[in-house]
C-alpha positions as CSV (number, residue, x, y, z in Angstrom):
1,X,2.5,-25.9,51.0
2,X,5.2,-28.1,52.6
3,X,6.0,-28.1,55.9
4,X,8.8,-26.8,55.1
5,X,7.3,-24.0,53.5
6,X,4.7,-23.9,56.4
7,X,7.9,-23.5,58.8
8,X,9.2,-20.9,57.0
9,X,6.4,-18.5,56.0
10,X,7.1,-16.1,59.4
11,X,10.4,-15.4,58.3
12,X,10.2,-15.7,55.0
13,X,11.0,-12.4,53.7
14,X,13.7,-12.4,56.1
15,X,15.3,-14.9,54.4
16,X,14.6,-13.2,50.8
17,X,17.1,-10.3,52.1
18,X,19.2,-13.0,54.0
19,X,19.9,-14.8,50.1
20,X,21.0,-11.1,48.7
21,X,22.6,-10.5,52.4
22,X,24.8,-14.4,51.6
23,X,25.2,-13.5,48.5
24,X,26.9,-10.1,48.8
25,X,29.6,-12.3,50.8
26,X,30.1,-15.0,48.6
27,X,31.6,-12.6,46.2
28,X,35.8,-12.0,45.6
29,X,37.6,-10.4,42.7
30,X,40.1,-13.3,42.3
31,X,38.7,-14.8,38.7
32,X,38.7,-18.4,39.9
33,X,37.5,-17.9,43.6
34,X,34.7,-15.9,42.1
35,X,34.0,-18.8,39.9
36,X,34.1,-21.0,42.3
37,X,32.3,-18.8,45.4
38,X,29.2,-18.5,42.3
39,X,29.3,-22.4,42.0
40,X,28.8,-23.1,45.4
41,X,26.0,-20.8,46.0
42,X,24.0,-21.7,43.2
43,X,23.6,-25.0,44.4
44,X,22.7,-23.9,48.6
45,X,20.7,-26.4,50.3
46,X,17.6,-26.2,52.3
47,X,19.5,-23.4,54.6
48,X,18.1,-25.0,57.5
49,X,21.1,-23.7,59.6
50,X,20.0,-19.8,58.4
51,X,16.2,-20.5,58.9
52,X,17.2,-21.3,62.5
53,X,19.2,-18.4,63.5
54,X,16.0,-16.1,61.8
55,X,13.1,-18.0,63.6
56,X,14.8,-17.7,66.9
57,X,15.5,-14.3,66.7
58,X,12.3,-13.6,66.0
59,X,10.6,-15.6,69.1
60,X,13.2,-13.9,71.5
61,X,12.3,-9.9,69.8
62,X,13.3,-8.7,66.6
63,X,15.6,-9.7,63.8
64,X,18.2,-7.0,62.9
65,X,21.5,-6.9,61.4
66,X,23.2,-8.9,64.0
67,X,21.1,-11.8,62.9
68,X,21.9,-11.4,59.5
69,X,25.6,-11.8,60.8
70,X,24.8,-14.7,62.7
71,X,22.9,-16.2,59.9
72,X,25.8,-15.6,57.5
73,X,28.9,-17.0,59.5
74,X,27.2,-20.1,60.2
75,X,26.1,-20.7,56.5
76,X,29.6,-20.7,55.6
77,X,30.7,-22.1,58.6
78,X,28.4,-25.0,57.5
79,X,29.7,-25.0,53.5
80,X,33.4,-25.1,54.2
81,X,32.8,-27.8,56.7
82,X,31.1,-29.6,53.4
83,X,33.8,-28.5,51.0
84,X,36.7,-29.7,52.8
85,X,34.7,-33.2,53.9
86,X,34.3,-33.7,50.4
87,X,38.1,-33.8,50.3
88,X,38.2,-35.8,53.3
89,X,35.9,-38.7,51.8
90,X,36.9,-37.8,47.9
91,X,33.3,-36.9,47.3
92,X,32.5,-36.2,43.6
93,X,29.2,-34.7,44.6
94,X,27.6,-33.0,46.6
95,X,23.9,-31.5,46.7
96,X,23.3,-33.9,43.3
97,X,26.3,-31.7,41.6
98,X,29.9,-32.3,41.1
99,X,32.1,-31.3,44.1
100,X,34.5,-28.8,44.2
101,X,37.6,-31.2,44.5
102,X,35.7,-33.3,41.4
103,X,35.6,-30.0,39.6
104,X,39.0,-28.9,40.1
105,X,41.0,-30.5,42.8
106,X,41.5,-31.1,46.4
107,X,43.8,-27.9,46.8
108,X,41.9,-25.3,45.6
109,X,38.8,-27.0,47.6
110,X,40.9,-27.0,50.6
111,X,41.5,-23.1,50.3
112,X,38.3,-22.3,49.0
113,X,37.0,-24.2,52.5
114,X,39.7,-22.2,54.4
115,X,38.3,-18.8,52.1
116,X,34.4,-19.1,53.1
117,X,35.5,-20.2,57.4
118,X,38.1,-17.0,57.1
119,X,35.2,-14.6,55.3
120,X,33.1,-15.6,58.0
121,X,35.5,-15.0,60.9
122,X,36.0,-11.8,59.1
123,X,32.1,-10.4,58.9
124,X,32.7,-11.0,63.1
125,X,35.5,-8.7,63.6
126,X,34.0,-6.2,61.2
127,X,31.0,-6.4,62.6
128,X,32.5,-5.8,66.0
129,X,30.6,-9.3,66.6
130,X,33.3,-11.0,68.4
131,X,30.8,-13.0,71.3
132,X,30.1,-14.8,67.7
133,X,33.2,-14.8,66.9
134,X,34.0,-16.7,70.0
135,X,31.2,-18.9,69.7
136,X,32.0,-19.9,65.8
137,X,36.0,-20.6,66.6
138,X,34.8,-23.1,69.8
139,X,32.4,-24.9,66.9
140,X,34.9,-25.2,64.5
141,X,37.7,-26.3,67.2
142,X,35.2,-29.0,68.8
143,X,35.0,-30.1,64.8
144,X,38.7,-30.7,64.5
């Protein structure tokens, strides 16, 4: 096993429901977005950023649906930051696939960046979550 895999064998089916969990999210019913939302998360990295959030949890107690928020708004936090840098540098790939701005432009990247930061601003509020809500809009103000 890697030590990758070594690193994430505690949490591991934590991060099983955390996929379906992401993926429930990364849904719309606008045809393209849909198209697009499907692209993107077919091609997730490593999900180091997720792996994280689990593995603390679970040194400081238990992992429960709060972390599965957490876990979620900084995932897309993370891919909309990627999206729209890929229209910042003109990327034409990105995790050894074409981009979305290669795909189909900068525009719809832009607002399909803006989508994914919104969705996960969104899954605060509904979640009555706003101390991360605070904490993600301070991250992605000290990004600007």
């Amino acid at each position: 096993m890697s030590d990758l895999g070594n690193i994430k064998k505690p949490v591991k089916e934590e991060m099983a429901h955390f996929e379906a969990y992401f993926g429930r999210t990364m849904q719309s019913k606008i045809p393209l977005l849909k198209i697009i939302l499907n692209y993107i998360f077919r091609r997730k990295g490593k999900q180091m950023r997720p792996l994280l959030v689990f593995l603390s949890a679970k040194l400081n107690g238990e992992i429960g649906e709060p972390t599965y928020v957490a876990a979620t708004l900084i995932e897309l936090l993370h891919t909309a930051s990627l999206v729209h840098d890929d229209v910042v540098d003109n990327a034409n790939e990105r995790r050894g696939a074409l981009s979305i701005n290669a795909l189909w432009n900068s525009k719809i990247a832009v607002l399909v960046g803006d989508y994914m930061l919104t969705k996960g601003m969104l899954i605060s509020i509904e979640k009555n979550r706003i101390d991360m809500l605070e904490l993600a809009s301070e991250a992605v103000r000290s990004m600007t």
